[in-house]
N, C-alpha and C positions, 0 to 999 in steps of 0.2 A: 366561531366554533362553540361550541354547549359544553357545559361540565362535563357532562358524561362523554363525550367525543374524545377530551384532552384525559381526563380519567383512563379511558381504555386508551390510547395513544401514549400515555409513562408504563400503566399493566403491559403491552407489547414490548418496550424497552426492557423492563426486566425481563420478561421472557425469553428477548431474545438475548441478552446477555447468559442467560443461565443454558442456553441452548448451544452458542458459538464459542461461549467464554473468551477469558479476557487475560492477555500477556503482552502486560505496560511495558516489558521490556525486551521483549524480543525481538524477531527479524528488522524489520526497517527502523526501530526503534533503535537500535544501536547508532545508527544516524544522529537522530533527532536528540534523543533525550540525554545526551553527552553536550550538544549545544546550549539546554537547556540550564545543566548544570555547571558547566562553566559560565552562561551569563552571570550564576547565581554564585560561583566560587572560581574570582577571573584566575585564581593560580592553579588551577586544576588542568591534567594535560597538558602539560610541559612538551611531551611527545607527540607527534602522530597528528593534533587536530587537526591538521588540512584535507586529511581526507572524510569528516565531518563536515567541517567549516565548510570545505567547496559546495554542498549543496543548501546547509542549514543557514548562508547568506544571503542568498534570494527569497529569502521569506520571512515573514514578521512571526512566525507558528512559534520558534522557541522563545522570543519575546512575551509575546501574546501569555504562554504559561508558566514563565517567570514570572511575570508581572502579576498574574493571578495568583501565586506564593506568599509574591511579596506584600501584595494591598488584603488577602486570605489571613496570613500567616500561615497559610496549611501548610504538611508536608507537600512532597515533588509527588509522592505516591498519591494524596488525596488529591491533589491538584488535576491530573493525568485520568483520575477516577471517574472525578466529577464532567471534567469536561471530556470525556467520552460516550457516558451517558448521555450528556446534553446531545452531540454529535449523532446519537441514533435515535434518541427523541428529535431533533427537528429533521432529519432522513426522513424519519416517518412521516412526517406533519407535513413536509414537503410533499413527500408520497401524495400522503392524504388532499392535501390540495391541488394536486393533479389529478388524480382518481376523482375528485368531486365533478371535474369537469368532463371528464371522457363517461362517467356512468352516473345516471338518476337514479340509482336504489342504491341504499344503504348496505346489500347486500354484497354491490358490486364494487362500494368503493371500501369496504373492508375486506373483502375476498383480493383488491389490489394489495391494499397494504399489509395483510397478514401476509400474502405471498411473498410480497419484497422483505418482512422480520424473516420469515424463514429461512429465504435462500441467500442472507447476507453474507456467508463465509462462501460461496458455492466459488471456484476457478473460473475464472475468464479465458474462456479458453485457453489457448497458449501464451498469455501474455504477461504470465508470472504475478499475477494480479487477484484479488477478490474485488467481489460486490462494493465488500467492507469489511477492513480489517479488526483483527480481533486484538488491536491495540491503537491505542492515540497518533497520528500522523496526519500531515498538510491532507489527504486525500479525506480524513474524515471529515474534516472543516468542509474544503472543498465541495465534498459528493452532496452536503443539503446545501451549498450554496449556488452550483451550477440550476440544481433542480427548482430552488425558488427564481433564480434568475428565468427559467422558463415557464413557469408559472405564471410571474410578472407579465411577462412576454406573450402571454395567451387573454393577457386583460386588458393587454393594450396601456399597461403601465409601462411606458419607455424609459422610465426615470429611475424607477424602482429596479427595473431590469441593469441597466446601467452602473445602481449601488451597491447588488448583488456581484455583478459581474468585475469591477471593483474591489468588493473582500477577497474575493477567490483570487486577483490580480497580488495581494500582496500577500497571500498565504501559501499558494499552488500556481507560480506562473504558468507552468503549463499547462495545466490543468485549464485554464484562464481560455486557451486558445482552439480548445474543443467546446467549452461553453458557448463559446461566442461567435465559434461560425457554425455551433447547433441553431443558436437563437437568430442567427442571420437567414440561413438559410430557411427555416420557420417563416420568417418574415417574405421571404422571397417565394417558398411556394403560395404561402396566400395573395400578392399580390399580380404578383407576375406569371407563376405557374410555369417559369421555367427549373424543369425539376433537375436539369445537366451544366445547367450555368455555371456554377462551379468546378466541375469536371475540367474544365480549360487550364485552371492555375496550374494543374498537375503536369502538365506539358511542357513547364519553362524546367520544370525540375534537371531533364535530362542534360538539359546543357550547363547546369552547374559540374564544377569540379570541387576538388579538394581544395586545392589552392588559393579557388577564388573566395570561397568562405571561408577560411582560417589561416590563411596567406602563407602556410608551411607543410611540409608536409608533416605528421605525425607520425613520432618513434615509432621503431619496431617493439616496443612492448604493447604498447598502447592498438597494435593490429592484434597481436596475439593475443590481449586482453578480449578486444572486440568478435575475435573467432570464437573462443571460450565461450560464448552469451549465447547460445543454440536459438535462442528465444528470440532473440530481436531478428530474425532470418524466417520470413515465412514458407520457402523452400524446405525449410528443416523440420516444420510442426510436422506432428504424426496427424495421422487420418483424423482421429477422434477431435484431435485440436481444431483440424480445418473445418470440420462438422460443424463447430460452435461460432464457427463466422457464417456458413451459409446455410445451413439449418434455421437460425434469427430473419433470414434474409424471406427463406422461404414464406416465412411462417408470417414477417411485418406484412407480406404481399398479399396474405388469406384475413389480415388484422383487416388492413387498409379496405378491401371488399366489404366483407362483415361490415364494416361502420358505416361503409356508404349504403349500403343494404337497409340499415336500420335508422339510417337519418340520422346520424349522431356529427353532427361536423365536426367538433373539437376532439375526438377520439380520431377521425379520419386524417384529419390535418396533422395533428401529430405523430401518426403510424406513418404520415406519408413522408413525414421529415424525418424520422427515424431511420427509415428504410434507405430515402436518398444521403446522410448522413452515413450512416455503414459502408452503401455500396462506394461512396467517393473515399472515404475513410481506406476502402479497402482497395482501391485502384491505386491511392498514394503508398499505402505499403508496400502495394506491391512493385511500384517506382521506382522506390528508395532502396526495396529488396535485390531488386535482380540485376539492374548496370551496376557494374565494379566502381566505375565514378564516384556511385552516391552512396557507399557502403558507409560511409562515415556520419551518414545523416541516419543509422537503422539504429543506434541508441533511442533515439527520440521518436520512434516507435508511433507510426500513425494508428497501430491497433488498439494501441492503449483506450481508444474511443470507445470500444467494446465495453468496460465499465460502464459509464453510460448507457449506454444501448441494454447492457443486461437488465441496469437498474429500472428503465422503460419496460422495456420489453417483456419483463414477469411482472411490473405493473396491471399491464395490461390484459396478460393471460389470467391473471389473479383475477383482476375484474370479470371477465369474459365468466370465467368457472363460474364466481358469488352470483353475478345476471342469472346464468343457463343454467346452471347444476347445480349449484349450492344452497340459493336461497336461504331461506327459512330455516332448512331442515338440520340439526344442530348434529344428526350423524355422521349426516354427511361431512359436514365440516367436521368434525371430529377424526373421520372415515381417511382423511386426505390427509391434515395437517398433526396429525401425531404423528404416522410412520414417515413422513418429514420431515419435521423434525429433528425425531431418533436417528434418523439419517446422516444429518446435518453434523449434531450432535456426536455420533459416533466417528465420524471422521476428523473433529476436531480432536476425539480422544487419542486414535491414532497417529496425530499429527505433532501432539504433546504428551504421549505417554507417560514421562516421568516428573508431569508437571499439574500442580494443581491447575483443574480445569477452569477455576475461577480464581485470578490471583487476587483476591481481596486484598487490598491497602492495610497494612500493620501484621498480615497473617506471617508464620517463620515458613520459608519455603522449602517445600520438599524433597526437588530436585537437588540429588548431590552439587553440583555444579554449582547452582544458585545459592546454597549456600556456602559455600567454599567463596563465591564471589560475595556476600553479601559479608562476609568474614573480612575479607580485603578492604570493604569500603569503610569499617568501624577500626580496624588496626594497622593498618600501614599508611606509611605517610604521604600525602598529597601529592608529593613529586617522584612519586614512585614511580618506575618505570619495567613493564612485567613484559616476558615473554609468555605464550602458550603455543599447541599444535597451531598450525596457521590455517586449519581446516578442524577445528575444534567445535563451531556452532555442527554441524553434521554428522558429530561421533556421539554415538549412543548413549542414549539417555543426557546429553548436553540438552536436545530439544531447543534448537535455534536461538538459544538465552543469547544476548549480547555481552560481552564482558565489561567494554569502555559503560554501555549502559546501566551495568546492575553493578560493579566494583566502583565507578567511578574514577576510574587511574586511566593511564596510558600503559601501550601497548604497542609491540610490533606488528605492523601491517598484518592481516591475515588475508586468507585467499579465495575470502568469500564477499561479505560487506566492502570492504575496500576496494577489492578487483573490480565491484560493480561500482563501484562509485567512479575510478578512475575512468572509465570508459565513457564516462557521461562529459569528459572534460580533453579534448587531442589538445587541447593549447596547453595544460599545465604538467609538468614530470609527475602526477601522480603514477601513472601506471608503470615508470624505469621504478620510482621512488617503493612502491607494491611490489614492483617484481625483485628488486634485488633484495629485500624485506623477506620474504616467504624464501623465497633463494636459502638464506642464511639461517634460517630454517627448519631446510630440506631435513630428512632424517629424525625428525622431532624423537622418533620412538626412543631410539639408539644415543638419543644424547647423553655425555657423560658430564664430568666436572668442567673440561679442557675445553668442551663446545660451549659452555653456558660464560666460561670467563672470555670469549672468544665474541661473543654477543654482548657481552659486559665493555671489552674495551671498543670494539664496533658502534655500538647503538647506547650505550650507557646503562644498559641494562641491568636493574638491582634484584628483579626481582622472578619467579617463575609459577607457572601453576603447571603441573605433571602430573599423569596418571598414575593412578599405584600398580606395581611397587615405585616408591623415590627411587630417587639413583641412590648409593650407598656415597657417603660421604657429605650431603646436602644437609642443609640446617633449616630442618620442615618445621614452621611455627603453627601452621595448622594444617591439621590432615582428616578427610574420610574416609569410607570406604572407596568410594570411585578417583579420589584429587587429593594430592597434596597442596602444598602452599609453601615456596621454600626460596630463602634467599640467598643470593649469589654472596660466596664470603669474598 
């Protein structure tokens, strides 16, 4: 690539940071970045890490930015910063090295990649998912390592495909396993041109049971967990959801023509694996969806594919527009990709209303919550152990903040983060271990002295964060207008 190509490829990265903005610690990041910070301080979370730990074990990701701390000295916040950026700088670059090969003008292979900066926060359909998230997690590593793996995979480097496919193996296993029957099956339309050949594996499914894969049956928590998940059930998506699985479908079918129309084979080949990719993708969801049998397999979600597919597939359209429409003409571009943008943009505003829409590393945060949390992690003590609502990331103006992740302490199960975690695991009691947690609980509003020392000899519980008004009688060391900060005497 030229200066100027990598030049405009970092200019895009900011842009689209300033477009989608950035919250190091919010939703799936209460996950991750409690992992991160206990590699970094092992007496941290005394309470609670199993329901972290259970997923942040299969992956090298909280190592990976520990490590880069440690060998940096940065903080955890510039740490998280920096390798985010990177993570949409090579998206793009990845991007961009696909687009090089499906479009010969320039016009085409920046009309791909400004497409995919645009639409990076855009929903995946119904699958609880973006493009790309508007914080650091296995999926950002992941999403440019799938894509250079098929890159690879289009030059006939089988080795390099291999060592991509490899990083993503110990960052995002699963993620590992959509890469590489994309790049298989790639392999397979070009030489065989059987586009159904994998369509068969989907058949052994039905005669799996419960049993036979996890040799017990799983709690009654851990069903009722798994009903709660609406999402993991393709039966339940609303109309507009199921649009965004076969609208893609339609539309790779009109790709695929268009290329063979214009002699492009590497544009053709790809829309064509794309396409059988989705439809197989979506024959197994709907497998593991509809027999009772395999309802225990709908955690692991074959739609989740559609990330992928999205990230292709406005590749492609992006390209298609910069070729036929766009060109040259700088209105036009203009014409499109600003009230895209603002689009974009305004829905993130939405979505973070009481939150800076760009959380800059060092900034004081403006959300009440985050700071009441950022308050906890400079004055209470390590082994602290705090109750809050157990449905607190979703009350107003909290704005999805993490608490394990921005306080740094432990905490009682809640019944958002955890609940989804416990469901990704029927062999381990997180879900009894979630449910009798939230349980205990119940009533957050109504709680007085009697319930909080009730939770104290329960769960060891020292400490609380409550809405205002406190309860009267509470010894609140810090308080705002939205949250107090009080401990149990």
């Amino acid at each position: 690539m030229k200066r100027k190509e990598i030049g405009l490829l970092v200019l895009l990265t900011f842009v689209a940071l300033l477009v989608h903005g950035y919250h190091p610690r919010a939703e799936d990041a209460e996950i991750y970045v409690p992992a991160i910070v206990r590699i970094l301080h092992p007496s941290y979370y005394p309470f609670g890490r199993e329901f972290f730990e259970a997923n942040s074990h299969l992956t090298l990701f909280p190592h990976l930015i520990a490590w880069t701390v440690r060998l940096t000295h940065l903080s955890l916040d510039w740490a998280l910063f920096f390798w985010y950026l990177a993570s949409i700088f090579l998206f793009l670059l990845a991007s961009w090295k696909i687009a090089s090969k499906c479009f010969s003008t320039a016009a085409g292979r920046w009309g791909a990649v400004t497409m995919v900066a645009a639409l990076l926060t855009l929903p995946v359909a119904g699958t609880s998912l973006y493009i790309f998230d508007e914080y650091l997690n296995p999926r950002s590593i992941s999403a440019f390592a799938v894509l250079f793996a098929i890159d690879a995979a289009l030059d006939k480097k089988y080795l390099l495909t291999v060592l991509w496919l490899a990083i993503t193996s110990v960052i995002h296993p699963f993620m590992t396993v959509f890469g590489l029957f994309f790049v298989v099956l790639l392999l397979i339309l070009e030489k065989f041109q059987q586009r159904s050949s994998m369509a068969s594996a989907t058949a052994l499914l039905p005669f799996l049971s419960v049993s036979r894969i996890f040799g017990k049956e799983p709690s009654a928590a851990f069903w009722q967990c798994l009903e709660d998940h609406r999402y993991y059930f393709l039966p339940r998506w609303e109309w507009y959801e199921w649009l965004g699985i076969l609208a893609p479908l339609a539309i790779l079918w009109w790709f695929i023509r268009m290329a063979r129309r214009r002699g492009n084979v590497a544009f053709e080949r790809l829309a064509e694996a794309t396409f059988a990719f989705e439809a197989i993708c979506f024959a197994a969801g709907l497998v593991v969806t509809i027999p009772h049998s395999l309802e225990i397999l709908t955690p692991y979600q074959p739609m989740r594919s559609l990330q992928l597919i999205y990230a292709l597939f406005f590749l492609f359209a992006g390209g298609l527009l910069g070729e036929l429409i766009l060109k040259k003409h700088v209105v036009r571009w203009l014409l499109l990709f600003i009230p895209l943008c603002a689009a974009m943009c305004f829905a993130q505003l939405q979505l973070f209303p009481a939150t800076r829409h760009v959380e800059w590393p060092g900034a004081a945060p403006e959300n009440p919550w985050l700071r009441a949390f950022v308050w906890i992690r400079g004055n209470t003590p390590a082994e602290a152990i705090f109750a809050l609502d157990p449905n607190y990331m979703a009350l107003p103006d909290e704005n999805y903040q993490g608490f394990r992740a921005n306080a740094e302490r432990s905490r009682l199960a809640d019944a958002k983060k955890d609940w989804s975690a416990a469901v990704l695991y029927p062999w381990l009691p997180l879900a009894d271990d979630c449910q009798s947690q939230v349980r205990a609980a119940n009533g957050w509003k109504h709680f007085g002295a009697a319930d909080f020392e009730r939770l104290k000899k329960t769960y060891g519980v020292t400490w609380v964060v409550v809405q205002q008004p406190a309860p009267a009688n509470m010894s609140c060391s810090y308080q705002n207008a939205a949250v107090a900060v009080c401990a149990i005497p």
